[in-house]
N, C-alpha and C positions, 0 to 999 in steps of 0.2 A: 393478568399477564405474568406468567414467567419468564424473570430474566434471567439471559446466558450468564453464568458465574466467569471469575478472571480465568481460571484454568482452565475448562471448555475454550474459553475465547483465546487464551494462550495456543493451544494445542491445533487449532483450527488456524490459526496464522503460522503455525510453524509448516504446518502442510502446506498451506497455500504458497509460504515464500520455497519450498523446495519445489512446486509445481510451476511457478514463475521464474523462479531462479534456472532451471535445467529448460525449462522453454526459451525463455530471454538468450540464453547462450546462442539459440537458434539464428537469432538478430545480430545479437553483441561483437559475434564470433567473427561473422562474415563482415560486419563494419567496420572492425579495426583492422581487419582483412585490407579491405580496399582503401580508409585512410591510410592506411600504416601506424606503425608505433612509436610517436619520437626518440629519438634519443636525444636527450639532453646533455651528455658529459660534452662538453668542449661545442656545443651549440651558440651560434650567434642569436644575438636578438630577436632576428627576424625569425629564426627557423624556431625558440623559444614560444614566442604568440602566435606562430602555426601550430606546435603541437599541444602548447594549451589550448587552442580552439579546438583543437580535434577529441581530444579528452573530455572537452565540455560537452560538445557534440554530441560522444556518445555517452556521457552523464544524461541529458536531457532527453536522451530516448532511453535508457534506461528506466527513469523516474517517469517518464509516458507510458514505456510498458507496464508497470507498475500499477499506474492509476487507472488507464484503459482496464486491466485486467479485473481490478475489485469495482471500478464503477460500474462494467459489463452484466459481471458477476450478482452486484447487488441490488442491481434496480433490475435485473429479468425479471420473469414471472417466478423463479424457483427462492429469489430472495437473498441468494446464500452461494459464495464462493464455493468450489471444490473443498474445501477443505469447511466449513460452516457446515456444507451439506453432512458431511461426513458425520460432524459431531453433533448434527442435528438444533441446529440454531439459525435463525433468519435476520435478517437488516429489516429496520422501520421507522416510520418515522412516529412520535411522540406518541402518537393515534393509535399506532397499529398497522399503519398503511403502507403500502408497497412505494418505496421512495423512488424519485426522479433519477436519470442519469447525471444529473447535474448536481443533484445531492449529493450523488455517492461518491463523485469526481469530487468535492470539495471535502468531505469524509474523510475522503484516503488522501486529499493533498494533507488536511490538517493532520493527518497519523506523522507529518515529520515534527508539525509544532509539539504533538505529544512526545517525540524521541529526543526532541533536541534537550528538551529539561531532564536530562539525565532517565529517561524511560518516566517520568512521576505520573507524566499523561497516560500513559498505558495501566500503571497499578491505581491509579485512582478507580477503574474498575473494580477493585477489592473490597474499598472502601465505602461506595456514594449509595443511597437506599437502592435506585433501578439500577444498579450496576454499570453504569457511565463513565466509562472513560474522554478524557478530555476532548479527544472528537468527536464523540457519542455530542456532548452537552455543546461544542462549537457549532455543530449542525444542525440540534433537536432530531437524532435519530437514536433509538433504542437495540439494543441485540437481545433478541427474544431464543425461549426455547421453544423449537416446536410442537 
């Protein structure tokens, strides 16, 4: 097995998050459309925990679209997000094998536990012999080259 190196895997996320990112606007755009925008300056309490729910709202579909898009992505038959495909690299799991929806939804939920340590989870790819980054080894899934 060849595994995807950190900057392949770099490179292939940054495409994906511009292809997510300029789609999601599609959603995001039209939702805060229809909640509206709080305004906080000079906001009572109550209108405070309305418009923080509305921003969580659309936090939580944000981070849905998010995980929808790379679980979709990763457990197809093709393996590999838009931007994976691009750099010619696939999702697997330890084996080899074409991972479950469910995998790759926990996958990409754990890509925040790897950001929240100051990015370490994402460059431990750099570092580990199969090239694993920290949701790589939470999940038991590999990124291969094709």
């Amino acid at each position: 097995m060849a595994y995807a190196g950190f900057w392949r895997r770099g490179v292939a996320m940054f495409i994906d998050s511009v292809i997510i990112s300029l789609g999601g606007l599609v959603v995001i755009v039209p939702l805060q459309a229809v909640l509206g925008l709080p305004n906080l300056e000079g906001a009572t309490p109550e209108e405070l925990r309305a418009g923080m729910a509305r921003m969580l709202l659309v936090l939580f579909v944000w981070l849905g679209l998010w995980i929808v898009y790379f679980a979709a992505f990763e457990s197809s038959g093709r393996q590999a997000t838009p931007g994976k495909m691009a750099l010619g690299v696939i999702v697997t799991d330890e084996a080899g094998q074409r991972i479950a929806f469910g995998r790759a939804a926990a996958r990409t939920a754990a890509k925040y536990v790897s950001a929240m340590i100051l990015w370490i989870g994402f460059l431990m790819a750099a570092f580990t012999a199969r090239k694993q980054a920290l949701h790589d080894m939470m999940t038991g899934c590999l990124v291969l080259r094709r």
